[in-house]
C-alpha positions in Angstrom: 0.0 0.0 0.0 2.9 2.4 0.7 4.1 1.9 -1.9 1.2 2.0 -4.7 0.7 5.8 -2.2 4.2 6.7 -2.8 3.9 6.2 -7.0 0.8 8.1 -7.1 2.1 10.8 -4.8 5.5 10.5 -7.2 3.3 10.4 -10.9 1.1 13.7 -8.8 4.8 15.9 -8.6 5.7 14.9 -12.0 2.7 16.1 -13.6 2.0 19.3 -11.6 5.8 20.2 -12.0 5.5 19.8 -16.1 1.9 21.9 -15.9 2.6 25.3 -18.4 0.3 27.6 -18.5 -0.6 29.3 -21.4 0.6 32.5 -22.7 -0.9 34.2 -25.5 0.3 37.1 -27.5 -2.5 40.0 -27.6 -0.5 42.5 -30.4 -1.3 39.9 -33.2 -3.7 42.3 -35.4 -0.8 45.3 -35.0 2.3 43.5 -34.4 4.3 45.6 -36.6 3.0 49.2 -35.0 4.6 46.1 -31.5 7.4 46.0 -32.5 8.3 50.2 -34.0 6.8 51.0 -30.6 8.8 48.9 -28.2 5.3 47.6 -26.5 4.1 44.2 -26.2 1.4 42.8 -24.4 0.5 39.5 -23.2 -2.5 37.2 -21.4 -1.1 34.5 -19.2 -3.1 32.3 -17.4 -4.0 31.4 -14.2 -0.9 29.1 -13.9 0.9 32.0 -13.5 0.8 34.8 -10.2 0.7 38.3 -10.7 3.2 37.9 -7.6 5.8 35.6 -9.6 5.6 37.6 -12.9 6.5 41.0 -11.0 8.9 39.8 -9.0 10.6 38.2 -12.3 10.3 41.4 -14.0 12.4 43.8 -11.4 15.9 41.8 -12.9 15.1 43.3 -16.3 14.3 47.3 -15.3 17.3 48.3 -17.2 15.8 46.9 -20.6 11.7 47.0 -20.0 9.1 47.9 -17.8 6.7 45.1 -17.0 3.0 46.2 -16.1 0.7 44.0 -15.0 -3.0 43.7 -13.9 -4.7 40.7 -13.0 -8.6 39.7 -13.5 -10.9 36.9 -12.9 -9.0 34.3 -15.5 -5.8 35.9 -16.7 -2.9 38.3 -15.9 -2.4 40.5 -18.7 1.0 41.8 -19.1 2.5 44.8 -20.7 6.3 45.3 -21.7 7.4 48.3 -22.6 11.1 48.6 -23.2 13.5 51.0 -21.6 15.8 51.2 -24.6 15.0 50.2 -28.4 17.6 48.2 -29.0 18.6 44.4 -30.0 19.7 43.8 -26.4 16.8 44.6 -24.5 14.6 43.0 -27.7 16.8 39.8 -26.2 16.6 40.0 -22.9 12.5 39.7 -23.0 13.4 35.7 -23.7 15.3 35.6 -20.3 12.2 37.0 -18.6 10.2 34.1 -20.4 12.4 31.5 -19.8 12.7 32.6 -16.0 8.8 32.0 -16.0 9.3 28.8 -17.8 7.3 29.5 -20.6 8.0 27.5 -23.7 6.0 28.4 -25.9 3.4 31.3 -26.8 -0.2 31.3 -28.1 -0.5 33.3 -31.4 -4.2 32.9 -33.2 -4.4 29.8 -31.3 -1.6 28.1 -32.7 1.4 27.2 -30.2 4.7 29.1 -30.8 8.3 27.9 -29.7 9.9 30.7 -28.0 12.8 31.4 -30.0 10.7 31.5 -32.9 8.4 33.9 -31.4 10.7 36.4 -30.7 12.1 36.0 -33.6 9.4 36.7 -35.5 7.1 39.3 -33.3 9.8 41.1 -31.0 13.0 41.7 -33.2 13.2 43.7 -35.9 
């Protein structure tokens, strides 16, 4: 019995440790005016804590702001970024990866990171 308990309690950790949530990029219709502007913004789920996301964001203030406001089902998040440049453009996948996000939702279709930022944050 202990041991069938300990599995389950073993296959539970796995499985609430590999749980993403989903983020999904709001700037599709005017991702060009995005990405002149240096403004993104983004819906995360309920996976994710207002608390965690801000906390995450106070190692990037030298490259973008983070704002972030949280309602019934989502967090939505806007980065605006200190400086227009390539670096700071780069540095928005280190805030990602630090929230262990993967990929992001664009018209519904999931979107590796790299490519992402590739495609909708660097010029």
């Amino acid at each position: 019995m202990k041991k069938v308990l300990g599995l389950l309690v073993g296959l539970f950790l796995t499985f609430s440790t590999f749980a993403n949530g989903i983020v999904t990029y709001s700037d599709v219709s005017t991702a060009s005016n995005s990405k002149t502007i240096g403004v993104f913004n983004f819906s995360f789920d309920s996976n994710y804590s207002i608390k965690d996301i801000n906390k995450t964001s106070n190692y990037y203030v030298n490259y973008f702001t983070v704002s972030s406001i949280q309602s019934e089902n989502a967090i939505t998040v806007k980065i605006s970024l200190v400086d227009d440049n390539e670096m700071a453009r780069r540095v928005i996948t280190r805030f990602f990866i630090s929230l262990e996000v993967k990929t992001i939702n664009v018209n519904g279709n999931e979107i590796q990171l790299d490519e992402f930022i590739k495609t909708y944050i660097m010029k």
